[in-house]
Every structure is written in C-alpha cells, then in structure tokens.
Gaussian input, Z-matrix of N, CA and C with variables (Angstrom, degrees):
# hf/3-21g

backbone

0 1
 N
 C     1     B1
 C     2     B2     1     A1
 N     3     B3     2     A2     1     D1
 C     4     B4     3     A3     2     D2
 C     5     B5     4     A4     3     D3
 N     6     B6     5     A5     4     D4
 C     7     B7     6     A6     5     D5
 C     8     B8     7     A7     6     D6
 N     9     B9     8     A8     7     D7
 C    10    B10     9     A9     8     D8
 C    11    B11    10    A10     9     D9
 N    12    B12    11    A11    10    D10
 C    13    B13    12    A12    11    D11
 C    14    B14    13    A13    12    D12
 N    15    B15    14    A14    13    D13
 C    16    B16    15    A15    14    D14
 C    17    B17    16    A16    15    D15
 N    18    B18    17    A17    16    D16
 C    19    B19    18    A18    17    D17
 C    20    B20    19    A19    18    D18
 N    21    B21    20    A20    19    D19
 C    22    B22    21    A21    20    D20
 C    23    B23    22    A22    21    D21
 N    24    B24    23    A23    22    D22
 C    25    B25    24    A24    23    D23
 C    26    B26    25    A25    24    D24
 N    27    B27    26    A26    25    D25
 C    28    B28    27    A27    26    D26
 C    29    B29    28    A28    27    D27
 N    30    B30    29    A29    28    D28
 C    31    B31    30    A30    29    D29
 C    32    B32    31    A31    30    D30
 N    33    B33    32    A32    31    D31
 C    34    B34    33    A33    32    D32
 C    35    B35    34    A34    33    D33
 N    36    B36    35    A35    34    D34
 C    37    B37    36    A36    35    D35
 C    38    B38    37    A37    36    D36
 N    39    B39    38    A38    37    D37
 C    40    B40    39    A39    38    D38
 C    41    B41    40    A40    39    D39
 N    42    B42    41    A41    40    D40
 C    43    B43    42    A42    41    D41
 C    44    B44    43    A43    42    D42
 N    45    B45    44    A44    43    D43
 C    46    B46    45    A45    44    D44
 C    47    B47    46    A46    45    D45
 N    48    B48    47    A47    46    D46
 C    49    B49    48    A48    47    D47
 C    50    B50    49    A49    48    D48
 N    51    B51    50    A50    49    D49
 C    52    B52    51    A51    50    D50
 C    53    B53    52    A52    51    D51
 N    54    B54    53    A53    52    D52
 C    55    B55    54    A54    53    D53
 C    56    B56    55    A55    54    D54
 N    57    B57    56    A56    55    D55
 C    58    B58    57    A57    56    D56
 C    59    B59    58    A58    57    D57
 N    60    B60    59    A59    58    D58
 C    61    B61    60    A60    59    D59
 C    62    B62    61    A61    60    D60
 N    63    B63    62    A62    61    D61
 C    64    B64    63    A63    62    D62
 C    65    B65    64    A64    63    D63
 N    66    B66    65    A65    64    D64
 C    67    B67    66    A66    65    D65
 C    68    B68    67    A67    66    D66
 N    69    B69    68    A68    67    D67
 C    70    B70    69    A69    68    D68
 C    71    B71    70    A70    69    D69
 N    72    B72    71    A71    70    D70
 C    73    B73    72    A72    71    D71
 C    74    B74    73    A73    72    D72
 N    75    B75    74    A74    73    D73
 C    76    B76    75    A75    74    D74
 C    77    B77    76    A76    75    D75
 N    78    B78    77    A77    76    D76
 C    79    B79    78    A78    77    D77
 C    80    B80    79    A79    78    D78
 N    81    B81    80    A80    79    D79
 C    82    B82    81    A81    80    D80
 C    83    B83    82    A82    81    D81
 N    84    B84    83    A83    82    D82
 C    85    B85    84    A84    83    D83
 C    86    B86    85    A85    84    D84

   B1=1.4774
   B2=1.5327
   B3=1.1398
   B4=2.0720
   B5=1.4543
   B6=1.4272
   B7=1.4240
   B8=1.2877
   B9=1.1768
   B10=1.3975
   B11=1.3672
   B12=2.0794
   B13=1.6701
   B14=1.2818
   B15=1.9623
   B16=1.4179
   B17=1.8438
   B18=0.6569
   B19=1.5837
   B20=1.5562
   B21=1.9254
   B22=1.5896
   B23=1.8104
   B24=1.9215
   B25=1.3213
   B26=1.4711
   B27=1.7990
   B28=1.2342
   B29=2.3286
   B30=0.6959
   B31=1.8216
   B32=1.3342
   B33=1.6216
   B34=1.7916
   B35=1.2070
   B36=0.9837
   B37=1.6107
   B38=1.6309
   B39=1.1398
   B40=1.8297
   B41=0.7116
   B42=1.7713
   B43=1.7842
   B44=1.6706
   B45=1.6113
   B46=1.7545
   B47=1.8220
   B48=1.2412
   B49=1.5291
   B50=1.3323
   B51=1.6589
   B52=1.2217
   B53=1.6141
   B54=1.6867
   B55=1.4853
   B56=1.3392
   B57=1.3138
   B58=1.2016
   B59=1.6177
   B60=1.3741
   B61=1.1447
   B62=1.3555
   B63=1.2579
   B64=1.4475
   B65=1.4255
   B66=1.1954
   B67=1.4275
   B68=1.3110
   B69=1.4795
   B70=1.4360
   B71=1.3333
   B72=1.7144
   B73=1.0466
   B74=1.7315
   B75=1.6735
   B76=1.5374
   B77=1.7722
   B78=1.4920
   B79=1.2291
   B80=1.7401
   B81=1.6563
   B82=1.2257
   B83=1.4109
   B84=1.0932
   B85=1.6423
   B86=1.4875
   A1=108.93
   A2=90.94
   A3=98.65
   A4=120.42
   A5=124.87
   A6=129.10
   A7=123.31
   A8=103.31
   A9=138.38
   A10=122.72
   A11=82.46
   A12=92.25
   A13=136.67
   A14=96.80
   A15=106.17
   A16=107.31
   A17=131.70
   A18=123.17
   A19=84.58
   A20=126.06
   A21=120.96
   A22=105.89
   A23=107.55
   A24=85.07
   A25=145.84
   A26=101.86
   A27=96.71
   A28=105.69
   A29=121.38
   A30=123.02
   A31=108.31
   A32=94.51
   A33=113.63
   A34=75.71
   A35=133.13
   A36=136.40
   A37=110.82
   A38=119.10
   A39=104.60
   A40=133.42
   A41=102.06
   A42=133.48
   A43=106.71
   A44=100.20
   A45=83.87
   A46=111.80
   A47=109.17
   A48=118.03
   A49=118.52
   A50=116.41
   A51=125.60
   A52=114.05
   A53=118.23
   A54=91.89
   A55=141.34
   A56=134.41
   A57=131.12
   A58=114.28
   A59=124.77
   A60=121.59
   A61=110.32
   A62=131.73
   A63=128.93
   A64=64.60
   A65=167.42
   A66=167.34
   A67=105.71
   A68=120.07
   A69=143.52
   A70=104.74
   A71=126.32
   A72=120.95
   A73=133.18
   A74=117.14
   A75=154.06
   A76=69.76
   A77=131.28
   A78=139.13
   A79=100.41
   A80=114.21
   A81=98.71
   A82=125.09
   A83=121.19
   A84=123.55
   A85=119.98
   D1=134.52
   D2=175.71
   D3=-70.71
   D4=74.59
   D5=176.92
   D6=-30.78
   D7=-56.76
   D8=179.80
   D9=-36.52
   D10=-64.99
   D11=172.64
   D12=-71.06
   D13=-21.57
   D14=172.46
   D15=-74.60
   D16=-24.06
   D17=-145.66
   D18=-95.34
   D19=-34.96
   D20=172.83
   D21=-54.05
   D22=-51.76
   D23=171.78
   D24=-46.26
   D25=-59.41
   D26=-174.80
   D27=-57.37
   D28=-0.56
   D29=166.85
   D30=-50.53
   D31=-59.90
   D32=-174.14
   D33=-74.50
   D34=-127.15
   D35=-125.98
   D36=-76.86
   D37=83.66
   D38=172.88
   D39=-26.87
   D40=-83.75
   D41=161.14
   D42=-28.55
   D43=-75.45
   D44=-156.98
   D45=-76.66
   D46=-20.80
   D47=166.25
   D48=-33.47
   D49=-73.24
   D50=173.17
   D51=-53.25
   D52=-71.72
   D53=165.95
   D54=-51.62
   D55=-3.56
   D56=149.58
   D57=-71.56
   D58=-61.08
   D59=171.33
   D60=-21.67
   D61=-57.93
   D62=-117.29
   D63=-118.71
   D64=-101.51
   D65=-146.47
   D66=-33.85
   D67=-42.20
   D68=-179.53
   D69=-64.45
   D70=-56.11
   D71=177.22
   D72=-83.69
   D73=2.91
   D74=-154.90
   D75=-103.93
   D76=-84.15
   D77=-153.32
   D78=-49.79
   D79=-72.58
   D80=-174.11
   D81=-49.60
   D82=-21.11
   D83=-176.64
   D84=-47.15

C-alpha cells in the first residue's frame, strides 16, 4: 500500500480523506 500517497491525500483533503480512510480501514477489518 502507498503510505505516502495516502498520507499526501488525506493533506489535500482532511475532511473527506480521513472519513474515507477510517471507513476504508472499519471495512477491511
């Protein structure tokens, strides 16, 4: 997984970054 690229997203997008993240990471569980 692209750390990197995720951690530039959530930069650009806070708000929707993190709730995706965190929905993203709720799902794989």
């Amino acid at each position: 997984m692209a750390v990197g690229l995720g951690v530039d997203v959530l930069l650009e997008w806070e708000e929707a970054g993190v709730f995706m993240a965190g929905a993203f990471a709720l799902h794989r569980m």
